[in-house]
N, C-alpha and C positions, 0 to 999 in steps of 0.2 A: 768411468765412462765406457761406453760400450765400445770405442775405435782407438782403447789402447792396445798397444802392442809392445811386445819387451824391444825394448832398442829402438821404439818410434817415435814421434811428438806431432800431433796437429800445426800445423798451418792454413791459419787463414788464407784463403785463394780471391773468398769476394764477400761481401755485405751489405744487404739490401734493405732498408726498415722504409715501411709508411707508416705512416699517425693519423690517423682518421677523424680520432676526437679525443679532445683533452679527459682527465681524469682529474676528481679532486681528489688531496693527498687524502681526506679521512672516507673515500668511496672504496666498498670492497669491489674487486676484481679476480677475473680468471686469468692466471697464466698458463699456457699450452705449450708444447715443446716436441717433435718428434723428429725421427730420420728417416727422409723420405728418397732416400737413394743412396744405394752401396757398391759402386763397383771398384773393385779393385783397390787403388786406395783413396779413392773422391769418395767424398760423406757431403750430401747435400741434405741439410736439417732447416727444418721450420718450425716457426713459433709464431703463437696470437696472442693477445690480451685481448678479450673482452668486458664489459662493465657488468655487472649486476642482473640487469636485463636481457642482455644476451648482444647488444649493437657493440662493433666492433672498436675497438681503442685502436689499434697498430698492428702489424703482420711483422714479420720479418722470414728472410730467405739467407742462409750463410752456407759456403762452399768451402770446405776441407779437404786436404789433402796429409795424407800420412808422410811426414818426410823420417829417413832413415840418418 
């Protein structure tokens, strides 16, 4: 993971997921994943799933903090 540090560990701070539209188990999908804010030691990351054709499955928004 890119917000290791020697002698640190993530904590969860928050977590946010919507779900837009069901998925069936045998449908391919997209999963997405990025960090969208780095200050200091807050890591605010987001992630999508999309279906096949591109309409959105779920989002989600989670806040990390590096504790020592």
């Amino acid at each position: 993971m890119f917000f290791e540090l020697p002698g640190s560990r993530p904590i969860r701070r928050g977590l946010k997921s919507v779900f837009a539209a069901p998925s069936a188990s045998d449908e391919t999908i997209k999963v997405e994943g990025w960090p969208e804010v780095h200050r200091r030691r807050l890591f605010i990351m987001k992630g999508r799933i999309t279906h096949a054709d591109g309409t959105p499955a779920a989002e989600a928004t989670a806040e990390l903090m590096l504790a020592k």
